[in-house]
Wavefront OBJ file of the C-alpha trace (Angstrom):
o trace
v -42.959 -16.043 -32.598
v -40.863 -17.050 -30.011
v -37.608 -15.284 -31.214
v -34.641 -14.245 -29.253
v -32.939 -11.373 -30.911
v -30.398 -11.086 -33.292
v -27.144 -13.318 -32.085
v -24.227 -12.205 -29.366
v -21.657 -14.824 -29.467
v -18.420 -14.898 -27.924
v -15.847 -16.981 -27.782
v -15.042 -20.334 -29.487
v -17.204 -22.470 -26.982
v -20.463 -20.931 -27.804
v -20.100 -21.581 -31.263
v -19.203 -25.487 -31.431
v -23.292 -26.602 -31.598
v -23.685 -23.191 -34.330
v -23.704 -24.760 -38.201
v -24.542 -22.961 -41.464
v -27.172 -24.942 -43.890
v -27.096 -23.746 -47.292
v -30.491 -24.124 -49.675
v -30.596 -23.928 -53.515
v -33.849 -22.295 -54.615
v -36.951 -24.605 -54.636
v -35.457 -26.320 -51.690
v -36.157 -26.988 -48.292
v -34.695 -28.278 -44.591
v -36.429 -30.525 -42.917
v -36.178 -30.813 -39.148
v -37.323 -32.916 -36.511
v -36.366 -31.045 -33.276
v -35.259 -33.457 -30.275
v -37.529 -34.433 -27.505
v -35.208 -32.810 -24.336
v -33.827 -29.410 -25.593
v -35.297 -26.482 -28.195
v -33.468 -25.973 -30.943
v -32.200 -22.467 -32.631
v -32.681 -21.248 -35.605
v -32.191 -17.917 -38.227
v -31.828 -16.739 -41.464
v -28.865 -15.160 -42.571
v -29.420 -14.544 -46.164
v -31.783 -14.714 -48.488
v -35.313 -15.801 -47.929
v -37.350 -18.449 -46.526
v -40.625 -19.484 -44.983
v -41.840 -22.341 -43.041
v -45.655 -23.190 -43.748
v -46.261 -20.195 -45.644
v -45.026 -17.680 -43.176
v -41.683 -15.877 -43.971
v -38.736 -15.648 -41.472
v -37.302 -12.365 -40.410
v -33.687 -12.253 -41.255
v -30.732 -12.227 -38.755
v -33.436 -13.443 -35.565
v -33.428 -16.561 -33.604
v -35.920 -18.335 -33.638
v -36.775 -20.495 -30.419
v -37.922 -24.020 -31.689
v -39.513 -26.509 -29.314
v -38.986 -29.921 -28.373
v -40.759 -33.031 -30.835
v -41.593 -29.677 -33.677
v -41.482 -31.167 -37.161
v -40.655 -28.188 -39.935
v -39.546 -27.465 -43.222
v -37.598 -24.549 -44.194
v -38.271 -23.987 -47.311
v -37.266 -21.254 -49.876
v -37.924 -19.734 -53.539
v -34.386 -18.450 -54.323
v -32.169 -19.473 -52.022
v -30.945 -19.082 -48.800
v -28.292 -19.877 -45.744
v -29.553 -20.538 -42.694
v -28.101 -21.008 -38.938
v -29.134 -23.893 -36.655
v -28.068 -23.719 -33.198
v -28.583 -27.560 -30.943
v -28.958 -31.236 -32.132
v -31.854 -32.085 -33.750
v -33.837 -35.956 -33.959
v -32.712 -35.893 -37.992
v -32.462 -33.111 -40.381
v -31.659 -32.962 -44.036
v -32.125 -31.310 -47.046
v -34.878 -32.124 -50.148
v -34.975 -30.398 -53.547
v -37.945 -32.301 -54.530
v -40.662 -31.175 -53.340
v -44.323 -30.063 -54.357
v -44.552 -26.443 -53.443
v -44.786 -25.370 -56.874
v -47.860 -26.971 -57.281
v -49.588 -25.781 -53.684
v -48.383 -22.512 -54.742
v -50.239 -22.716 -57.767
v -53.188 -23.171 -56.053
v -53.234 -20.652 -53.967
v -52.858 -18.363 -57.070
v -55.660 -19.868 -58.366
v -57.645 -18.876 -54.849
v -56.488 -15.749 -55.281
v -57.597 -14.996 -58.575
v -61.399 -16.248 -56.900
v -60.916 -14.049 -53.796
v -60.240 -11.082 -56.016
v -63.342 -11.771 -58.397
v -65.846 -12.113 -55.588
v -64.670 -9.026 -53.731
v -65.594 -7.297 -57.241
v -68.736 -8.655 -57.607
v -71.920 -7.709 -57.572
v -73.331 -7.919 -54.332
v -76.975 -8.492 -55.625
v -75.654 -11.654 -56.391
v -74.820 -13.969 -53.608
v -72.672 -16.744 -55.365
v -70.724 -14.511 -56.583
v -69.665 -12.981 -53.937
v -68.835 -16.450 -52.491
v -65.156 -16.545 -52.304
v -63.301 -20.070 -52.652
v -64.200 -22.976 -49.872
v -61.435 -24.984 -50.162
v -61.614 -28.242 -48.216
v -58.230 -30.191 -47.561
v -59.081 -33.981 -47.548
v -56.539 -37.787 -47.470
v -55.446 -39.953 -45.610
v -53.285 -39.855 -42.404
v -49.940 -38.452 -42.457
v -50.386 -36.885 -45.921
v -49.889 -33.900 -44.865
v -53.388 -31.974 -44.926
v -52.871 -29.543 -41.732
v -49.740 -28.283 -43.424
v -51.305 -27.486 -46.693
v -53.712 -25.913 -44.837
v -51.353 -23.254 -43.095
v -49.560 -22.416 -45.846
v -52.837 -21.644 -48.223
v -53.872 -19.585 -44.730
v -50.968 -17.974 -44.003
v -50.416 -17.183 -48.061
v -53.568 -15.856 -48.344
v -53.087 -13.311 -45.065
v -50.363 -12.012 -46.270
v -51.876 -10.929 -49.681
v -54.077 -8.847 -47.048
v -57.323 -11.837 -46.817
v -58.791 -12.860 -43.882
v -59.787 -16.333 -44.420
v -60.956 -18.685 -42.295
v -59.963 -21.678 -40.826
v -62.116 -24.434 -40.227
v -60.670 -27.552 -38.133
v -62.628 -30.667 -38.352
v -59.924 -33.068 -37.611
v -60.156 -33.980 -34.070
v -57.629 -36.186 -33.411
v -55.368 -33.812 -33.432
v -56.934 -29.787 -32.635
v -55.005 -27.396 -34.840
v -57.167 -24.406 -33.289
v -58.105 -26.049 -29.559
v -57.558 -29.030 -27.870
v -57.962 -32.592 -29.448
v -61.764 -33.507 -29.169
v -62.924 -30.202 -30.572
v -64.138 -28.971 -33.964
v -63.617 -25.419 -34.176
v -63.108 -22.120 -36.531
v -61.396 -18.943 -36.270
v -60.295 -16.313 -38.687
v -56.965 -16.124 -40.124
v -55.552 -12.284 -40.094
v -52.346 -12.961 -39.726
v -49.285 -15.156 -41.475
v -49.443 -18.340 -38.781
v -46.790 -18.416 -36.215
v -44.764 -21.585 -37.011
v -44.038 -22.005 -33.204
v -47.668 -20.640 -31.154
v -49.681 -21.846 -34.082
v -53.177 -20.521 -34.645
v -54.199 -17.646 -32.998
v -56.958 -18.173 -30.113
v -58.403 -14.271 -30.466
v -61.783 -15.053 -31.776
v -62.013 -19.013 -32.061
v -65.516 -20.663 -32.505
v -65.414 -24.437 -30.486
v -67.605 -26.940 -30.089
v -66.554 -29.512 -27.909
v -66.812 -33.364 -29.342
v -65.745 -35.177 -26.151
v -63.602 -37.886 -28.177
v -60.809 -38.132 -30.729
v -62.191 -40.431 -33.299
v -66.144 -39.725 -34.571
v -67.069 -43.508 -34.568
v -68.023 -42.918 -30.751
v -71.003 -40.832 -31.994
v -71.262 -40.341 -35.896
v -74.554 -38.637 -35.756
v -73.754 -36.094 -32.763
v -70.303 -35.664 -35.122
v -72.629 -34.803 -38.267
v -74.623 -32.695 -35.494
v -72.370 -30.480 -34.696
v -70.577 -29.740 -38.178
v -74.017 -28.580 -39.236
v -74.174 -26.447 -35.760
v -70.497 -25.053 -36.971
v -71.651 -24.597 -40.509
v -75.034 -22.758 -39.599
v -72.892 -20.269 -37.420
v -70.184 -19.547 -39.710
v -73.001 -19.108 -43.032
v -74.928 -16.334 -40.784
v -71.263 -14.559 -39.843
v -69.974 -14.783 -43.850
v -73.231 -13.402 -44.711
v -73.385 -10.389 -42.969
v -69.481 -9.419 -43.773
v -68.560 -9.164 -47.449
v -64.901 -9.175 -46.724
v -64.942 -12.580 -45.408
v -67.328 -13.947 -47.378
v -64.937 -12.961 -50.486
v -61.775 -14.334 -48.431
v -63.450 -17.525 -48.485
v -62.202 -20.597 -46.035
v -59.933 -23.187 -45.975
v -61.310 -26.762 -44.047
v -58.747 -29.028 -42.375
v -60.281 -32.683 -42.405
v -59.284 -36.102 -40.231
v -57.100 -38.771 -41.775
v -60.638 -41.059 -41.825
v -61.416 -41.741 -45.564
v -62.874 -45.370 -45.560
v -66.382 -46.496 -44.795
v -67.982 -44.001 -42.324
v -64.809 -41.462 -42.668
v -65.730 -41.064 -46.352
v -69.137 -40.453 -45.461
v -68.088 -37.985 -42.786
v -66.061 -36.545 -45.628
v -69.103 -35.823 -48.396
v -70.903 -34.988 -45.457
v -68.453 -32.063 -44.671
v -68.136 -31.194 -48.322
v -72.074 -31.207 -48.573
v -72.917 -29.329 -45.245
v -70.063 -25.851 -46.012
v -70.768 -26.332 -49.279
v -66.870 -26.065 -50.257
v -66.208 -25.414 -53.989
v -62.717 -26.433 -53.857
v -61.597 -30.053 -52.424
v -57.792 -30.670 -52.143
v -57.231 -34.383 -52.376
v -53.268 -35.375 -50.537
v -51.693 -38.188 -51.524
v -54.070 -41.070 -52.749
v -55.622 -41.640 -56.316
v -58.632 -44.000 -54.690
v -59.918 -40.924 -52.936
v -59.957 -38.820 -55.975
v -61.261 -41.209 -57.976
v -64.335 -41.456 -56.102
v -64.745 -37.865 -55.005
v -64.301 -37.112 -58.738
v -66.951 -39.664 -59.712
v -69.508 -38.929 -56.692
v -69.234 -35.005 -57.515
v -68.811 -34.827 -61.056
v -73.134 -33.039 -60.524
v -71.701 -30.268 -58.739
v -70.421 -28.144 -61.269
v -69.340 -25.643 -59.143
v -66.923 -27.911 -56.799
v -63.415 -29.130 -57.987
v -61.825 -31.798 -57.168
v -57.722 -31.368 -57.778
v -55.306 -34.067 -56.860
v -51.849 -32.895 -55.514
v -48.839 -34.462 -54.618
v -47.737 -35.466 -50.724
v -44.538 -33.899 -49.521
v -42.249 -36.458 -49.067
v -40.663 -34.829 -45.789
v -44.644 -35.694 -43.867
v -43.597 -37.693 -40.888
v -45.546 -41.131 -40.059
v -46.549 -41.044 -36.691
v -47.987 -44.770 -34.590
v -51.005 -44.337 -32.698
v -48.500 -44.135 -29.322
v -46.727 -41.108 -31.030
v -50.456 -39.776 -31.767
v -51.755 -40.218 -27.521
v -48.195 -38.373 -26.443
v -48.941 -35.196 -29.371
v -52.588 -35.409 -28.132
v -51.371 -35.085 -23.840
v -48.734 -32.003 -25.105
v -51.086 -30.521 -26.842
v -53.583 -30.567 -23.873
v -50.551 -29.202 -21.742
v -49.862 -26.646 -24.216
v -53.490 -25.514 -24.476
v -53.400 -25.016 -20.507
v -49.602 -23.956 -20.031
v -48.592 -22.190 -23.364
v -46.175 -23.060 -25.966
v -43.144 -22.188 -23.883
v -44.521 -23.133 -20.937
v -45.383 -19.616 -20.043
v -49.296 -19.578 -18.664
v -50.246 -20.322 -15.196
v -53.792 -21.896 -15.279
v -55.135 -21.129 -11.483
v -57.961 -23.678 -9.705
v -61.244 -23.145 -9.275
v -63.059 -24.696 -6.516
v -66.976 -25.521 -6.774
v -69.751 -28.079 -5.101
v -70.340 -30.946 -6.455
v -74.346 -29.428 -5.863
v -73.648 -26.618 -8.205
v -72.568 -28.706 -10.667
v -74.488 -30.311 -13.379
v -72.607 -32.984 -15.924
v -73.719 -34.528 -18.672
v -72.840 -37.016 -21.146
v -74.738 -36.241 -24.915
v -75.628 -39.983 -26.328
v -76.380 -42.952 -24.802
v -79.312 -43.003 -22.276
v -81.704 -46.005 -22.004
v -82.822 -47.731 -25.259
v -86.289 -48.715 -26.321
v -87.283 -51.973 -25.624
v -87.212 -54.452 -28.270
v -90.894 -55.168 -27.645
v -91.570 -51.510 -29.070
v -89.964 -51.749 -32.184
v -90.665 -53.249 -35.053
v -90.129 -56.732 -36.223
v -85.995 -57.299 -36.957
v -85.320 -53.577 -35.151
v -82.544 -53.331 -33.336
v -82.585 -50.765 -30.300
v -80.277 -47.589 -30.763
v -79.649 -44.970 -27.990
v -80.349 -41.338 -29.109
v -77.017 -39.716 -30.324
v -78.446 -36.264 -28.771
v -79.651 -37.385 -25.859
v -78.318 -35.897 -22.525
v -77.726 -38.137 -19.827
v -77.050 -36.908 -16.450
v -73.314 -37.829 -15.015
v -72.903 -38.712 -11.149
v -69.731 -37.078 -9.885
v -66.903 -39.944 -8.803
v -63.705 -40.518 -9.310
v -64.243 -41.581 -13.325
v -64.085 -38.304 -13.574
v -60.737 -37.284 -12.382
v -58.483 -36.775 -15.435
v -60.484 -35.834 -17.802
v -61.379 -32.611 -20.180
v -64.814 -31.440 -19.857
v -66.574 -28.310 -21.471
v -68.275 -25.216 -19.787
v -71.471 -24.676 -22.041
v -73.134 -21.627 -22.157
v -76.451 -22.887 -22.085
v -79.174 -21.773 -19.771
v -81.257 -24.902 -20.061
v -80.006 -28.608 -20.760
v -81.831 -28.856 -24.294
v -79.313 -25.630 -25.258
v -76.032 -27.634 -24.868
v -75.461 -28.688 -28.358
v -76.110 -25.069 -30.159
v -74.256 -23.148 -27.268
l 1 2 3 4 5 6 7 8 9 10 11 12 13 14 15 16 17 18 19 20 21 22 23 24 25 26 27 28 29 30 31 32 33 34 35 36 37 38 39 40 41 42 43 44 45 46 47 48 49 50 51 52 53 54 55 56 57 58 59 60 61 62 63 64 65 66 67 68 69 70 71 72 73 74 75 76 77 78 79 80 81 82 83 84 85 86 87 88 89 90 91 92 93 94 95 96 97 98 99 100 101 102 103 104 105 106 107 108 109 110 111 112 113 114 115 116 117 118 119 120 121 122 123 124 125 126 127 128 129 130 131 132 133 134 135 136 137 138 139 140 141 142 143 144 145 146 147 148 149 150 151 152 153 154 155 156 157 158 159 160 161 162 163 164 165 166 167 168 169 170 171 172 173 174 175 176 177 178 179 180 181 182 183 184 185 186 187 188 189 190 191 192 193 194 195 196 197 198 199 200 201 202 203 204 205 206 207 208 209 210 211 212 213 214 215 216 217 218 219 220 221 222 223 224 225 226 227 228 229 230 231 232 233 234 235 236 237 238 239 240 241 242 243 244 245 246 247 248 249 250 251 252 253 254 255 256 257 258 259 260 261 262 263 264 265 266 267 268 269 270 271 272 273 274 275 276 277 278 279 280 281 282 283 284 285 286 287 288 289 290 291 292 293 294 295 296 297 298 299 300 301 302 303 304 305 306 307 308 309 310 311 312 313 314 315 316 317 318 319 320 321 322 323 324 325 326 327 328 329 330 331 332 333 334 335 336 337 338 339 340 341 342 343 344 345 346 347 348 349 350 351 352 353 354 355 356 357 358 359 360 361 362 363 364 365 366 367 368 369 370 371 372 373 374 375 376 377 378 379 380 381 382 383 384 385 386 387 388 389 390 391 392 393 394 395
């Protein structure tokens, strides 16, 4: 975390922007830090968390600019904020009691599949919880807090980002997984140790469904063989972060993910519609719940402007660091040892091939040679590790 060490103030002066916030228990601060200057924060009594990891009494804690938290504690606690803020207040209503619940509930499954039999592979299956509504309900948050619960019981979970509009592991454009040892930092976010990517090339999936559907198999395949051959993880189980797409082709994306990492648990935010149906469509899975839980009314709405700016910082932040503190260096290559491509499009058969009422349809997997110009300058392309061209979409 980006903390600054317990407080040395002197003098009157330094203490005019310094203001206590008291919380009952079951309460929380929500904060909206401004968009020119980080904002301050510690606990001095008591205890609190934000997202599911718990902060360290009597240390500052550097917040940055445009960071949307919640404070939030069991039994009460005082608290020190030091800077303005965009809007803050305090909420007693809140549905933590019910996420908590939840994760007790994983934690009872985590615990029975460590003791299991191991001649028995579903049992040994630990929960696969997949997080699933509609935008700005609040589904990334849930995520971290089951996460960073779950770590600090001692599990290693792990985290599965699908959503990539907004890259909660990587940059947007991505869908990527990594395992969760740690309680998450509430300021550096997930940890970028061990992270498996696999790089989308666009922020919404209706540019290329199928190469979308493509590579969450790709991710699932990978992740099946690495649970299988480590009992710990396997018995930690995962937790899978979904987009704010629920409607037509989104909700098909959605059963699709369900189907493909064959998650047990499905966490439906803030719509009955959605539960409804995912209720109705897999009430033949036995094995899967579906549980409906309440939004948090402190989730922020955010305009699809708000939504390019988060996507450029968190670009910047990717290359630069949270606090600004990475210096990415240049390369310099020949345009001759360089070979782009573009997966999709590519020439389409010719209606005179197809049959009668056919319309023609580019291959969603097909590579298609890029010239080098100046369309690409500005934009975020992927190094594969592929020897040959046909590799690119499994490496």
């Amino acid at each position: 975390m980006a903390y600054g060490g317990p407080a040395t103030v002197a003098g009157s002066a330094s203490t005019s922007s310094i203001r206590q916030v008291k919380l009952d228990r079951e309460s929380e601060l929500r904060i909206e830090v401004g968009s020119d200057s980080p904002l301050r924060l510690r606990l001095l009594s008591g205890n609190a968390e934000i997202f599911g990891t718990e902060l360290p009494p009597e240390i500052w804690l550097t917040l940055p600019p445009r960071l949307k938290i919640a404070v939030f504690t069991w039994y009460g606690a005082t608290l020190e904020m030091d800077g303005a803020t965009e809007t803050d207040y305090t909420a007693d209503e809140t549905p933590m009691i019910g996420y908590v619940n939840v994760h007790a509930i994983l934690e009872g499954r985590r615990s029975r599949a460590r003791a299991s039999s191991s001649d028995d592979p579903g049992s040994t299956q630990g929960p696969r919880v997949i997080v699933v509504g509609p935008t700005d309900s609040g589904k990334s948050t849930l995520s971290r807090m089951l996460l960073s619960w779950a770590a600090k019981q001692g599990w290693k979970p792990t985290f599965v980002d699908l959503d990539i509009g907004q890259g909660s592991i990587t940059i947007p454009g991505c869908i990527a997984a990594t395992p969760i040892e740690l309680p998450i930092d509430p300021v550096e976010g997930i940890p970028l140790e061990m992270p498996l990517v696999y790089f989308y090339g666009h922020t919404t999936p209706s540019n290329n469904v199928d190469l979308y559907k493509v590579l969450v198999r790709e991710l699932a395949q990978v992740l099946e063989r690495q649970l299988t051959g480590n009992a710990e993880s396997r018995a930690a189980g995962m937790v899978v972060n979904t987009m704010g797409w629920i409607e037509g082709v989104g909700y098909e994306l959605l059963l699709h993910a369900i189907d493909t990492l064959n998650a047990n648990v499905v966490l439906v935010l803030g719509q009955e519609k959605l539960w409804s149906m995912l209720k109705d469509v897999l009430k033949n899975k036995p094995n899967v719940d579906v549980v409906k839980l309440q939004k948090s009314g402190g989730v922020v709405s955010r305009n699809a402007k708000f939504r390019q700016k988060a996507r450029s910082y968190r670009i910047r932040e990717y290359f630069y660091g949270p606090a600004n503190d990475l210096s990415p260096h240049s390369n310099i290559a020949n345009f001759s040892d360089l070979f782009i491509y573009r997966i999709g499009g590519g020439p389409q058969a010719p209606r005179s091939a197809l049959p009668i009422g056919a319309e023609p349809t580019a291959d969603p997997t097909r590579l298609v040679p890029v010239n080098i110009n100046r369309d690409l300058l500005h934009l975020v392309l992927a190094v594969s590790f592929a020897k040959e061209p046909e590799e690119i979409i499994s490496r």
